[in-house]
mmCIF file of the N, C-alpha and C atoms, coordinates in Angstrom:
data_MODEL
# 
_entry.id   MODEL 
# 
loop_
_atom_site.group_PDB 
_atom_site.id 
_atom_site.type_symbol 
_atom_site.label_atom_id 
_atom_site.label_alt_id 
_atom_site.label_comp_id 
_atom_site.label_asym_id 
_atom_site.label_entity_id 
_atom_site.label_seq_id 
_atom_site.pdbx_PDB_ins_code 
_atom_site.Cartn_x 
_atom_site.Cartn_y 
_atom_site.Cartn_z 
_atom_site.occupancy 
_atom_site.B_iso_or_equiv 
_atom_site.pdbx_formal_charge 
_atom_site.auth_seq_id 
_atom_site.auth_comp_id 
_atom_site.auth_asym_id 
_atom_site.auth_atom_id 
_atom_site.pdbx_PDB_model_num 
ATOM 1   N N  . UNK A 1 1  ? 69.845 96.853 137.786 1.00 0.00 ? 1  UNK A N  1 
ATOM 2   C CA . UNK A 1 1  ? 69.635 96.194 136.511 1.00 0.00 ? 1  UNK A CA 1 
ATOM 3   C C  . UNK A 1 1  ? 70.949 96.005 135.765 1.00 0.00 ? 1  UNK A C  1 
ATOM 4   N N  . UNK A 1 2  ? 72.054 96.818 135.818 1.00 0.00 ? 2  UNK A N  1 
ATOM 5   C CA . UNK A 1 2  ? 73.158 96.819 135.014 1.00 0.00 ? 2  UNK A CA 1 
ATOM 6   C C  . UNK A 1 2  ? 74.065 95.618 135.414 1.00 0.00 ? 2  UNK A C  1 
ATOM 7   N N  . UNK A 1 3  ? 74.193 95.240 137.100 1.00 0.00 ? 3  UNK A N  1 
ATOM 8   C CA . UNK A 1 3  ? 74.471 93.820 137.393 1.00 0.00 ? 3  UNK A CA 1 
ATOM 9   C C  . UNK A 1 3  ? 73.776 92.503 136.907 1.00 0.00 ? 3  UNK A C  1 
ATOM 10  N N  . UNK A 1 4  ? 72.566 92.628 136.504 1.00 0.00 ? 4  UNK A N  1 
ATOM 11  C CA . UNK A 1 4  ? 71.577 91.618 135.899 1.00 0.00 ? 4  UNK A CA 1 
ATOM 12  C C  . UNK A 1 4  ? 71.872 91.702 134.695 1.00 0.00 ? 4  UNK A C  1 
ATOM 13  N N  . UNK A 1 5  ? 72.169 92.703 133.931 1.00 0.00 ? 5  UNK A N  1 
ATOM 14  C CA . UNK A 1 5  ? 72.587 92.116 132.197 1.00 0.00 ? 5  UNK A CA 1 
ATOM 15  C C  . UNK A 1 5  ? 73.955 92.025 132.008 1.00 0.00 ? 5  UNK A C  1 
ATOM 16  N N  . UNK A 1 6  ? 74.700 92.712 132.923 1.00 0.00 ? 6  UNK A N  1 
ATOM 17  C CA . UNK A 1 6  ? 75.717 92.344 132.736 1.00 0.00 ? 6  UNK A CA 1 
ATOM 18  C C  . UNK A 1 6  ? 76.110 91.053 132.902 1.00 0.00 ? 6  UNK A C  1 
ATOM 19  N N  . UNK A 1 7  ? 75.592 90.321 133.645 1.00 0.00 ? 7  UNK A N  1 
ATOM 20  C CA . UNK A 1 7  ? 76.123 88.550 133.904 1.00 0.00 ? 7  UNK A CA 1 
ATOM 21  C C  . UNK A 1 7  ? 74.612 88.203 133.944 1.00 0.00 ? 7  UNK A C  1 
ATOM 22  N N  . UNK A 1 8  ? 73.825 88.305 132.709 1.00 0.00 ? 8  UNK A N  1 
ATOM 23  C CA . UNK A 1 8  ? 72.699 87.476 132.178 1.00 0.00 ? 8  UNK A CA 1 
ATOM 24  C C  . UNK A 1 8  ? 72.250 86.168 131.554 1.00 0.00 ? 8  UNK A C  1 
ATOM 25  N N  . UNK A 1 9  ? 73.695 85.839 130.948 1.00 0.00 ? 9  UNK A N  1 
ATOM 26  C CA . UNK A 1 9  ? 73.782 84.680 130.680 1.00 0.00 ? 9  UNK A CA 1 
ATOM 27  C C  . UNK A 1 9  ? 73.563 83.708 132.012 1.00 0.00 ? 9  UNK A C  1 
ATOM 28  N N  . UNK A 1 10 ? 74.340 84.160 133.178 1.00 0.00 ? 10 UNK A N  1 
ATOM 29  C CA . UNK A 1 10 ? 74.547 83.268 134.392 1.00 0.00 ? 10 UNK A CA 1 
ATOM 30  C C  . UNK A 1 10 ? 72.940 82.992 135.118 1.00 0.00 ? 10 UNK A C  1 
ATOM 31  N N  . UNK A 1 11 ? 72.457 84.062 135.063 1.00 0.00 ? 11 UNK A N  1 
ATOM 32  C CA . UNK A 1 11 ? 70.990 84.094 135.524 1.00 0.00 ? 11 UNK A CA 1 
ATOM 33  C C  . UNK A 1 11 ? 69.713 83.534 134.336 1.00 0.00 ? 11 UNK A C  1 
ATOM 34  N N  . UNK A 1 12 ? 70.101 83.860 133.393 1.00 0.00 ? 12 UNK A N  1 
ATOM 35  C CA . UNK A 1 12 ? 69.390 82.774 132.959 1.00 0.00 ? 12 UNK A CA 1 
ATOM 36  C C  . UNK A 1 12 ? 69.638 81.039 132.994 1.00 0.00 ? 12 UNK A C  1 
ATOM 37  N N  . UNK A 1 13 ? 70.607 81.038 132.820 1.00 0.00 ? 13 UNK A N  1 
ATOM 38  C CA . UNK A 1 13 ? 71.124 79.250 132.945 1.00 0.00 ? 13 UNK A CA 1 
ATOM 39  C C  . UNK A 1 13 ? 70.276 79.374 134.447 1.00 0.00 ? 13 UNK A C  1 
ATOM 40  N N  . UNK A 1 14 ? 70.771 79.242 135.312 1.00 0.00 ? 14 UNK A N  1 
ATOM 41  C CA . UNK A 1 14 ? 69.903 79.753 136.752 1.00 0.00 ? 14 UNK A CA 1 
ATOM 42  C C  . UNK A 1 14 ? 69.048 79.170 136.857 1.00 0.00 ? 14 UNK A C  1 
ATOM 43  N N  . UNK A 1 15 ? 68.110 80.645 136.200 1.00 0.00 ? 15 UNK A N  1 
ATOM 44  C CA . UNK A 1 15 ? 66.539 80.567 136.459 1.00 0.00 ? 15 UNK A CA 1 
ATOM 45  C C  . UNK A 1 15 ? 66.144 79.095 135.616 1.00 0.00 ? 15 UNK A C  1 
ATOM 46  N N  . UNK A 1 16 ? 66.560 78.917 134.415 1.00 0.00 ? 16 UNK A N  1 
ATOM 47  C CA . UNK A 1 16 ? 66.363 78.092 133.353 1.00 0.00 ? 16 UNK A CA 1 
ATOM 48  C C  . UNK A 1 16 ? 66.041 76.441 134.681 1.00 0.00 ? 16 UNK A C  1 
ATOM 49  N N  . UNK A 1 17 ? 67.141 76.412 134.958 1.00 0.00 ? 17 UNK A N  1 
ATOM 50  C CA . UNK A 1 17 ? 67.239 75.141 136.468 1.00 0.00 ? 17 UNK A CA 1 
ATOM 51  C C  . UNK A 1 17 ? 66.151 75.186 136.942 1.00 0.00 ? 17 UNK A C  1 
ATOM 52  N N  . UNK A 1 18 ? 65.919 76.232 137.523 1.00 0.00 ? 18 UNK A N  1 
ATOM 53  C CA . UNK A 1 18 ? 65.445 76.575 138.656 1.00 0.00 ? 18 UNK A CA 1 
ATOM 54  C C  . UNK A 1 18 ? 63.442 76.396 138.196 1.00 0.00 ? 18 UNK A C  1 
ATOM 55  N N  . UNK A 1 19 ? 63.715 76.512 136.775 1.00 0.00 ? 19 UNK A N  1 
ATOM 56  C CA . UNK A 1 19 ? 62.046 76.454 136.468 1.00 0.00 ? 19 UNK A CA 1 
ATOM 57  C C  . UNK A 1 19 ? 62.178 75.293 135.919 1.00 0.00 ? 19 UNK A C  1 
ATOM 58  N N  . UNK A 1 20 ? 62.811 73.952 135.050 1.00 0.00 ? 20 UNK A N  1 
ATOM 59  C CA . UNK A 1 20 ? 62.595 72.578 135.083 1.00 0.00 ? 20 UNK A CA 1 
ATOM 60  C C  . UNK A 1 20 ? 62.620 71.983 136.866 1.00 0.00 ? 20 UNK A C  1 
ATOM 61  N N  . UNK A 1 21 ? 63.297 72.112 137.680 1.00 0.00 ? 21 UNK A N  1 
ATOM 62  C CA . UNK A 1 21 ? 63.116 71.434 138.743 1.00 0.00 ? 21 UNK A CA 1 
ATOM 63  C C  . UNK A 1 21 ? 61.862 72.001 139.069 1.00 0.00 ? 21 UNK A C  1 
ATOM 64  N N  . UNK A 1 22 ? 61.698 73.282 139.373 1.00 0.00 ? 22 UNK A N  1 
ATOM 65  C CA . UNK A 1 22 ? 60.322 73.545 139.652 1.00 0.00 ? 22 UNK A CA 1 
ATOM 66  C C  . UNK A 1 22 ? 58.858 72.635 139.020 1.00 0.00 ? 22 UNK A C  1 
ATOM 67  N N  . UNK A 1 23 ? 59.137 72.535 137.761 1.00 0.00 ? 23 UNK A N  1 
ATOM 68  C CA . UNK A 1 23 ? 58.138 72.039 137.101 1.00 0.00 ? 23 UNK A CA 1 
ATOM 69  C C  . UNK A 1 23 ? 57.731 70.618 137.173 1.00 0.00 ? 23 UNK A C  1 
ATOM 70  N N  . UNK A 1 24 ? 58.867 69.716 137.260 1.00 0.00 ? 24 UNK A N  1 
ATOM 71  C CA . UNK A 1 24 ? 58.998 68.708 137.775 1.00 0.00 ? 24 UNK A CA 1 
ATOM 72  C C  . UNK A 1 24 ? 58.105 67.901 138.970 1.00 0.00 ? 24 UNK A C  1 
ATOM 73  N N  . UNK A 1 25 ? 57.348 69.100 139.815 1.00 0.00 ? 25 UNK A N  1 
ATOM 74  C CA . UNK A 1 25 ? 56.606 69.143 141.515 1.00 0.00 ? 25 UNK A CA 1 
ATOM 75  C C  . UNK A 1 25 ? 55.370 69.613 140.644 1.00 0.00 ? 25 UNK A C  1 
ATOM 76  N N  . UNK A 1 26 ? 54.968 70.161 140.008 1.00 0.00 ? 26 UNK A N  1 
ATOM 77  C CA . UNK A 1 26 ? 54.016 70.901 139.715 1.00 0.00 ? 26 UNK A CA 1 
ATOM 78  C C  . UNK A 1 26 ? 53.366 70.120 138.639 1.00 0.00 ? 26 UNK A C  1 
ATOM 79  N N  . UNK A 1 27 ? 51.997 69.424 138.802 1.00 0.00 ? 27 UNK A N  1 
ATOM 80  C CA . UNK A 1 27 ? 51.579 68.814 137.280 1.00 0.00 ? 27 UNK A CA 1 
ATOM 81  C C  . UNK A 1 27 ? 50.518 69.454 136.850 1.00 0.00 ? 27 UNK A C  1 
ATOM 82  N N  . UNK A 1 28 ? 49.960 69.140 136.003 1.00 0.00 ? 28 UNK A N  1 
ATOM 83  C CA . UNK A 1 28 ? 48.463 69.300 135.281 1.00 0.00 ? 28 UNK A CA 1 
ATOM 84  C C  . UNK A 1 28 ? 47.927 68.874 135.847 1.00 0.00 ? 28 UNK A C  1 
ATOM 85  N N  . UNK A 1 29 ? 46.406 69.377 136.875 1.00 0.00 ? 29 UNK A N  1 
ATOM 86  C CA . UNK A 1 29 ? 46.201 70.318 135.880 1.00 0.00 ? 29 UNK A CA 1 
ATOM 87  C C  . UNK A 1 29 ? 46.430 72.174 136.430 1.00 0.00 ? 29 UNK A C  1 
ATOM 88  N N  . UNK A 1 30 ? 47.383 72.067 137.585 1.00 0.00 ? 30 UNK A N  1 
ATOM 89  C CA . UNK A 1 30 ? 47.644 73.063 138.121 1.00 0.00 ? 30 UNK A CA 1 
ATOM 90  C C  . UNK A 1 30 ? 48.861 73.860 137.298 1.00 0.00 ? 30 UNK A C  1 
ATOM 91  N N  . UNK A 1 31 ? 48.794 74.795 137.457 1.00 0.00 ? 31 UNK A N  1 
ATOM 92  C CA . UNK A 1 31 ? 50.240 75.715 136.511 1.00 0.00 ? 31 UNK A CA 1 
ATOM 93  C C  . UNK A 1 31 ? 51.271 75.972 137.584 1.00 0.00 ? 31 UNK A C  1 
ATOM 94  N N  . UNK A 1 32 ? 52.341 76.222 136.705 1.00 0.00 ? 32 UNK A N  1 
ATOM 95  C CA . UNK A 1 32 ? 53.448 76.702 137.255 1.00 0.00 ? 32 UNK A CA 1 
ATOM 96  C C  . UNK A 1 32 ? 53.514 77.789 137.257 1.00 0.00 ? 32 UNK A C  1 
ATOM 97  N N  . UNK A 1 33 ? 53.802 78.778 138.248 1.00 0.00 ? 33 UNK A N  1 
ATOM 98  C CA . UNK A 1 33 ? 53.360 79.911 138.942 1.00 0.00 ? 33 UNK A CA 1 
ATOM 99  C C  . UNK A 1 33 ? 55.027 80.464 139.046 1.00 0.00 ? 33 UNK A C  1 
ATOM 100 N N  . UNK A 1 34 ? 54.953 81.993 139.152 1.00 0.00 ? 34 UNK A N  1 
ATOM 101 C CA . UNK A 1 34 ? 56.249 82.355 139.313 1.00 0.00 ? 34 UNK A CA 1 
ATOM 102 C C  . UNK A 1 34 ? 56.830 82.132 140.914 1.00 0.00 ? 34 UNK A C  1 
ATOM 103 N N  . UNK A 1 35 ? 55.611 82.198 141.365 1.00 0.00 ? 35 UNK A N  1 
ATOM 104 C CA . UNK A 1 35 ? 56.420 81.477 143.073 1.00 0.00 ? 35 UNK A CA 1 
ATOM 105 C C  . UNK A 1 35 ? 56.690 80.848 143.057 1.00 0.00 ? 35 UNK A C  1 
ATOM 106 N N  . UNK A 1 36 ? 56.371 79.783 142.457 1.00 0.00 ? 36 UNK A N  1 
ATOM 107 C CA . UNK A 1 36 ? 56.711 78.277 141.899 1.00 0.00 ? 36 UNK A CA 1 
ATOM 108 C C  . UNK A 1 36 ? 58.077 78.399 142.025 1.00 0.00 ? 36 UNK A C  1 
ATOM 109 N N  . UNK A 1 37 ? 58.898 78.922 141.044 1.00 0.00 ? 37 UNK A N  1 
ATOM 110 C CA . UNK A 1 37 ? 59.837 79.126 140.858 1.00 0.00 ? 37 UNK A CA 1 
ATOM 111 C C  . UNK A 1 37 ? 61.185 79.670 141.129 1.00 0.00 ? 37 UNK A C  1 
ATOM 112 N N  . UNK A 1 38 ? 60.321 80.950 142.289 1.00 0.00 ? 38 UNK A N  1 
ATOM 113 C CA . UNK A 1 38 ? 61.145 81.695 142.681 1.00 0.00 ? 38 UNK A CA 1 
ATOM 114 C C  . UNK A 1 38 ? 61.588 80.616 144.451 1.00 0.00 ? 38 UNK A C  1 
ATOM 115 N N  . UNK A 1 39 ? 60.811 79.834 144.498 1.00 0.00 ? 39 UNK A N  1 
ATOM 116 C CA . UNK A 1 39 ? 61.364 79.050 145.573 1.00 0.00 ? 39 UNK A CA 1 
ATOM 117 C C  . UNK A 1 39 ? 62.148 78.188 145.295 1.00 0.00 ? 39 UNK A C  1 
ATOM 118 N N  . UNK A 1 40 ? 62.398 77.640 144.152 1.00 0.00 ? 40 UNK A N  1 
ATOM 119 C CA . UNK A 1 40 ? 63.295 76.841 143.572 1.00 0.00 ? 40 UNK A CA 1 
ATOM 120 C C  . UNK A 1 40 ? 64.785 78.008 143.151 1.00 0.00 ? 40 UNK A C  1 
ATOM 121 N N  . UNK A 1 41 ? 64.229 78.828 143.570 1.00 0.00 ? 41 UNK A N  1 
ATOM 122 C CA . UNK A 1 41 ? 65.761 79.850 142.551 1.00 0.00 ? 41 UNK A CA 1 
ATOM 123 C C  . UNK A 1 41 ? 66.109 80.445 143.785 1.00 0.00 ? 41 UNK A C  1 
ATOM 124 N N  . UNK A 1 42 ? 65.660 80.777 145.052 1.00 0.00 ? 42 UNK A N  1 
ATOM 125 C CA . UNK A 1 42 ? 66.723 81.541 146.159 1.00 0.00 ? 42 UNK A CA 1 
ATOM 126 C C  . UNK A 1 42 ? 67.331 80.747 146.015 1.00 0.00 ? 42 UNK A C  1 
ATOM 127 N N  . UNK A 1 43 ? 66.977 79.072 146.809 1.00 0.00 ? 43 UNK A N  1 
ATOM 128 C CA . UNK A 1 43 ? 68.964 78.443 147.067 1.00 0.00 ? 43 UNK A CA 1 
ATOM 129 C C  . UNK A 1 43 ? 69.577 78.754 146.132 1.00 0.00 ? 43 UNK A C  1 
ATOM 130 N N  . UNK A 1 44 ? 69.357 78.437 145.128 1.00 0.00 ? 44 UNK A N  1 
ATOM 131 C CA . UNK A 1 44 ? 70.579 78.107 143.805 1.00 0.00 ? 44 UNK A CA 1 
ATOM 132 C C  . UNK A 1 44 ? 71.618 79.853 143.758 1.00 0.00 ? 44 UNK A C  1 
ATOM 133 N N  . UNK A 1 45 ? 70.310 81.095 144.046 1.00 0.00 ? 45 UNK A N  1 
ATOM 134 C CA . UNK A 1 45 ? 71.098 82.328 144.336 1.00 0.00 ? 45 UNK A CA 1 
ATOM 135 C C  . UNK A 1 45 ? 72.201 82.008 145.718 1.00 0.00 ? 45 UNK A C  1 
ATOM 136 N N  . UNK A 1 46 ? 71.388 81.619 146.619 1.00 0.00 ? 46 UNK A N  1 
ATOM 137 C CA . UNK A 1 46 ? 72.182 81.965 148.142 1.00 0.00 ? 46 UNK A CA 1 
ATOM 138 C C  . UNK A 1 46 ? 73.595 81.394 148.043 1.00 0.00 ? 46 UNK A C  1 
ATOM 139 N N  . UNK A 1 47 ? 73.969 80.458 146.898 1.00 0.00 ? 47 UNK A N  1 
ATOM 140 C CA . UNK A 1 47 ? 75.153 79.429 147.236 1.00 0.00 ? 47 UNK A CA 1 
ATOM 141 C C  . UNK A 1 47 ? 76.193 80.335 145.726 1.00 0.00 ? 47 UNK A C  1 
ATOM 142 N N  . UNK A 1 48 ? 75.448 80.943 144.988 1.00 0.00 ? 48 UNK A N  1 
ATOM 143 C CA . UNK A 1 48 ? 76.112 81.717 143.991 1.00 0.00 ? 48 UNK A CA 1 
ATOM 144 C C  . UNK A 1 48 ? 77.335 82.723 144.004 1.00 0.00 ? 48 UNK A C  1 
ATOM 145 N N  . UNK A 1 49 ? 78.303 82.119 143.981 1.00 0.00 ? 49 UNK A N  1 
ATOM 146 C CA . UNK A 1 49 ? 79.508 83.146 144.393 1.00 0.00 ? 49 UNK A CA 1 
ATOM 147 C C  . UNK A 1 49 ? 79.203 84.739 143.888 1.00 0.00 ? 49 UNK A C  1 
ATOM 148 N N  . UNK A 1 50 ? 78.760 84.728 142.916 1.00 0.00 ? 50 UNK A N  1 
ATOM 149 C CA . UNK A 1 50 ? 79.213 85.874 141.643 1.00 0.00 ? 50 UNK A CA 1 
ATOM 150 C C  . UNK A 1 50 ? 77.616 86.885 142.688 1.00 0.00 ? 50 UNK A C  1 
ATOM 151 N N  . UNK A 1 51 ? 76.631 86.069 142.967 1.00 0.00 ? 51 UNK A N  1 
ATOM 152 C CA . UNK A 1 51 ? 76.076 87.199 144.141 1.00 0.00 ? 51 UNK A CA 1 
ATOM 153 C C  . UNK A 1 51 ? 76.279 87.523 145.081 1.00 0.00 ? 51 UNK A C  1 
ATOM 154 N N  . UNK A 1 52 ? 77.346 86.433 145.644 1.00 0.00 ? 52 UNK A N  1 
ATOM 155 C CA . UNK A 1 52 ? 77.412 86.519 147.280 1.00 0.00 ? 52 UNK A CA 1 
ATOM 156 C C  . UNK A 1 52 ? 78.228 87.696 146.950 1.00 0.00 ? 52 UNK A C  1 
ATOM 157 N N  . UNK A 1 53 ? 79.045 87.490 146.354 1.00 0.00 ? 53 UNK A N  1 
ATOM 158 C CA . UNK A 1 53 ? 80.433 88.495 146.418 1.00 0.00 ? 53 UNK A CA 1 
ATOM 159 C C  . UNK A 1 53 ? 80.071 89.797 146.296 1.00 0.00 ? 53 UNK A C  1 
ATOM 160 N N  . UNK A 1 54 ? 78.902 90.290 145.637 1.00 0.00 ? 54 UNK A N  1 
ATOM 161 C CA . UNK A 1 54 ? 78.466 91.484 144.927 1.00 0.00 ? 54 UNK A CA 1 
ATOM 162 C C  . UNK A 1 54 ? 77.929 92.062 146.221 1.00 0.00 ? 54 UNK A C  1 
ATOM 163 N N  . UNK A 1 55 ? 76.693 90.901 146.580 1.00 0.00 ? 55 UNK A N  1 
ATOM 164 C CA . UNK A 1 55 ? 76.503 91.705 147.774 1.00 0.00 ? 55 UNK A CA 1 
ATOM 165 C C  . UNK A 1 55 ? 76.622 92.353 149.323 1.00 0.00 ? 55 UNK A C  1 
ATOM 166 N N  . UNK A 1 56 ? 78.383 91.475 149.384 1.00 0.00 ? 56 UNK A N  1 
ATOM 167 C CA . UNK A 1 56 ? 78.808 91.536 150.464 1.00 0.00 ? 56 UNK A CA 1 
ATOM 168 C C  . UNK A 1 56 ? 79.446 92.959 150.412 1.00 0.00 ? 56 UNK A C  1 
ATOM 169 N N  . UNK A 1 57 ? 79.779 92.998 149.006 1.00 0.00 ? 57 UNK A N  1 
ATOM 170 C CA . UNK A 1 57 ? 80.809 94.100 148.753 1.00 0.00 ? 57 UNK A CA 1 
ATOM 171 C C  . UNK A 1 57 ? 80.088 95.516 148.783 1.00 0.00 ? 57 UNK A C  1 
ATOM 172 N N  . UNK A 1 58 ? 79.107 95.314 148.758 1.00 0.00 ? 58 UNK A N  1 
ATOM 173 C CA . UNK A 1 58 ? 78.050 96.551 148.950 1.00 0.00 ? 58 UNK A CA 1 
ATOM 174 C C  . UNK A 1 58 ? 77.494 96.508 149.997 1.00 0.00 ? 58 UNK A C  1 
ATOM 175 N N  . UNK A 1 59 ? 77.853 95.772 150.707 1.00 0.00 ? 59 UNK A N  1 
ATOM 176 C CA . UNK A 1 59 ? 77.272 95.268 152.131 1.00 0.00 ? 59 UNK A CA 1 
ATOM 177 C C  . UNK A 1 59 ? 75.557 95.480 152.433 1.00 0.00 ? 59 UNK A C  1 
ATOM 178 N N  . UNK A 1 60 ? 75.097 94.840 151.281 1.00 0.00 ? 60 UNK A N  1 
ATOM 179 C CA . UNK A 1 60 ? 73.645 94.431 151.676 1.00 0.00 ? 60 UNK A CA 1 
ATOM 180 C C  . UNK A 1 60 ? 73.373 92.597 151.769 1.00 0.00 ? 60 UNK A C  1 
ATOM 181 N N  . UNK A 1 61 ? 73.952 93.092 153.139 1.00 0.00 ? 61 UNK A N  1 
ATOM 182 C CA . UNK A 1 61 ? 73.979 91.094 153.753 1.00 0.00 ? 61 UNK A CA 1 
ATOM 183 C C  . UNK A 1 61 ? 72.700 90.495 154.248 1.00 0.00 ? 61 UNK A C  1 
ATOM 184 N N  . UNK A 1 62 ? 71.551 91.447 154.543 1.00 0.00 ? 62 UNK A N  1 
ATOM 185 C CA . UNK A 1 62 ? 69.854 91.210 154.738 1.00 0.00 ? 62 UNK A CA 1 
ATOM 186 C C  . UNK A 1 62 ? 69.665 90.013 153.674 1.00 0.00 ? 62 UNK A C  1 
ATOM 187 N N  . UNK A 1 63 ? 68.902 88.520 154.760 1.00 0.00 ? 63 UNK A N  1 
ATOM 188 C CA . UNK A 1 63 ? 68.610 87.629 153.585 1.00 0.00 ? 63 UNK A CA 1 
ATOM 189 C C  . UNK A 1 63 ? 67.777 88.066 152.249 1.00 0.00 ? 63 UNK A C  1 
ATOM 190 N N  . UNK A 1 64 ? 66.718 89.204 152.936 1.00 0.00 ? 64 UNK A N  1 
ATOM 191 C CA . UNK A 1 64 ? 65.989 89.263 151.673 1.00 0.00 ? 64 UNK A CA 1 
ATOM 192 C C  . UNK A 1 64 ? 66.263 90.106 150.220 1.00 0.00 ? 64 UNK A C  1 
ATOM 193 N N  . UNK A 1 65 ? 67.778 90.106 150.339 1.00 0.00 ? 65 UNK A N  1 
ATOM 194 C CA . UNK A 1 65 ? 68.045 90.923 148.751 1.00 0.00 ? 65 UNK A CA 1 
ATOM 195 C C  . UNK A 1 65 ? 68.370 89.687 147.911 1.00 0.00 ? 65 UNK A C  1 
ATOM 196 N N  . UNK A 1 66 ? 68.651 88.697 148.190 1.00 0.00 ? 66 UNK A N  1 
ATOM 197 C CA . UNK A 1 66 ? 68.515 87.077 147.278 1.00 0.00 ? 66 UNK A CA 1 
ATOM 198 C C  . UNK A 1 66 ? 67.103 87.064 147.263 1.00 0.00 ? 66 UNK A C  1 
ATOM 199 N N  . UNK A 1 67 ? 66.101 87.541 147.396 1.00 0.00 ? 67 UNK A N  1 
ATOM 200 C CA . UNK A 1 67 ? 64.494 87.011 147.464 1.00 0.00 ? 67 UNK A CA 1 
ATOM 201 C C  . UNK A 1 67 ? 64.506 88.136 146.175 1.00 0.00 ? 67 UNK A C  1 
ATOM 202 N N  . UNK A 1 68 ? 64.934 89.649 146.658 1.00 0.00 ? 68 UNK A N  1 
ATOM 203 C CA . UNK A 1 68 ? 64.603 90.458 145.822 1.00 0.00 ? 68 UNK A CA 1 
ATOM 204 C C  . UNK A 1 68 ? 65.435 90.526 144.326 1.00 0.00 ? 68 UNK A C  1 
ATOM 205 N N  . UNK A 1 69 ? 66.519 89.940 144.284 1.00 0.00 ? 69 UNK A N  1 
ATOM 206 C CA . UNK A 1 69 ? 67.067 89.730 142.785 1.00 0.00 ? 69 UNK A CA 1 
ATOM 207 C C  . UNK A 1 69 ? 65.963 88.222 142.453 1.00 0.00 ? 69 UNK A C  1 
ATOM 208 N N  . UNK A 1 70 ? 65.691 87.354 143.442 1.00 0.00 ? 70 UNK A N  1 
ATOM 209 C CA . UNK A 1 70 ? 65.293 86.455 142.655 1.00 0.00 ? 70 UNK A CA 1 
ATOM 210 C C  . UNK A 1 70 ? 63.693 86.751 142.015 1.00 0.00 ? 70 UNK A C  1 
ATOM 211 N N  . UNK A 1 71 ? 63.257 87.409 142.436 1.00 0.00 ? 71 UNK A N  1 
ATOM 212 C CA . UNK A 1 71 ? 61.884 88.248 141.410 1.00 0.00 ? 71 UNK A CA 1 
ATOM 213 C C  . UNK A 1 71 ? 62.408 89.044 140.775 1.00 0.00 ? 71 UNK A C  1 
ATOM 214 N N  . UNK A 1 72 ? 63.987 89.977 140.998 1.00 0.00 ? 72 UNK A N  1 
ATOM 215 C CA . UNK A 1 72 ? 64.233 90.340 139.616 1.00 0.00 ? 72 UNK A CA 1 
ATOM 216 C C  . UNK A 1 72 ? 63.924 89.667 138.317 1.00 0.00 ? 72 UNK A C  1 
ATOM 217 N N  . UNK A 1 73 ? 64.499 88.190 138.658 1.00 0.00 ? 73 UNK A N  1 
ATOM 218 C CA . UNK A 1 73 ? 65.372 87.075 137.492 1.00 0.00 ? 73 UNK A CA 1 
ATOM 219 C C  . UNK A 1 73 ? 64.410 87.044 136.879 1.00 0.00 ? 73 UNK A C  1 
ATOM 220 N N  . UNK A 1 74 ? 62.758 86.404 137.817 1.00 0.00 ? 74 UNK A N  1 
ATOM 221 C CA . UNK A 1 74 ? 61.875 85.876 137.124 1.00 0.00 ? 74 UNK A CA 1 
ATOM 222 C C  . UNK A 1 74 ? 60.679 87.164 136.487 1.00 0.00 ? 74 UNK A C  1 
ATOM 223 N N  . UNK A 1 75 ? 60.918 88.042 137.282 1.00 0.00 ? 75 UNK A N  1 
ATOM 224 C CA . UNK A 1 75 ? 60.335 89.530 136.237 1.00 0.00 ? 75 UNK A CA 1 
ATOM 225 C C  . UNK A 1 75 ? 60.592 89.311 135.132 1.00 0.00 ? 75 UNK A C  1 
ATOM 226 N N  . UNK A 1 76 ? 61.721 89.064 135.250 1.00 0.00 ? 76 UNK A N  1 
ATOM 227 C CA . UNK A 1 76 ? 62.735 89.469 133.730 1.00 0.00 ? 76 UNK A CA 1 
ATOM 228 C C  . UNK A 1 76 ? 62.590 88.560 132.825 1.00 0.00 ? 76 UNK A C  1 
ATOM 229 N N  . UNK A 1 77 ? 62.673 87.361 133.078 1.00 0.00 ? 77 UNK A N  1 
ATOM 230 C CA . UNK A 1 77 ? 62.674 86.283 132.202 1.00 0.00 ? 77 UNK A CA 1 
ATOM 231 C C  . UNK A 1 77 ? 61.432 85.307 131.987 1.00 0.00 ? 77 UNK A C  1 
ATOM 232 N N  . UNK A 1 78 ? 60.386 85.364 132.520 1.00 0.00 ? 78 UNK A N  1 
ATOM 233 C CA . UNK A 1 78 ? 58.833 84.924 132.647 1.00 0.00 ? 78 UNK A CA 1 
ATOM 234 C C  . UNK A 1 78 ? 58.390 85.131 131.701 1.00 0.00 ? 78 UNK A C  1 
ATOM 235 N N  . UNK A 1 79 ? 58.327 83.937 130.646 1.00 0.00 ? 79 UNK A N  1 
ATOM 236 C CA . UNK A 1 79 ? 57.352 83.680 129.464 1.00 0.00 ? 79 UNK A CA 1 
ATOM 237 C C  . UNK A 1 79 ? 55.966 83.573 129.531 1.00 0.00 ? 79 UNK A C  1 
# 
């Protein structure tokens, strides 16, 4: 969590993307769902320097820790 608020601004701009493009596919009268979203937000993580770097450096290179910050993001920020 202390990597997530510490560069929170970046993850929200992010997620913020990541849920207009999402929404964009998704109309009425169906909702936008946090999966919704969270499939729109791995790429935008996977190509993210400021994660790649973090998690190389800790060497958790397994694709699914970009899956698992990206349900961090939207835990966190889901209105």
């Amino acid at each position: 969590m202390d990597f997530f608020e510490k560069h929170r601004a970046v993850w929200e701009t992010i997620y913020k993307n990541a849920y207009e493009y999402a929404g964009k596919y998704i109309k009425a009268p169906a909702k936008l769902r946090q999966d919704d979203v969270i499939e729109a937000l791995v790429p935008a993580l996977q190509v993210t320097e400021l994660l790649g770097n973090t998690l190389r450096a800790k060497r958790l290179l397994q694709k699914y820790w970009v899956r698992y910050f990206a349900d961090l993001i939207v835990d966190s920020l889901w209105t």
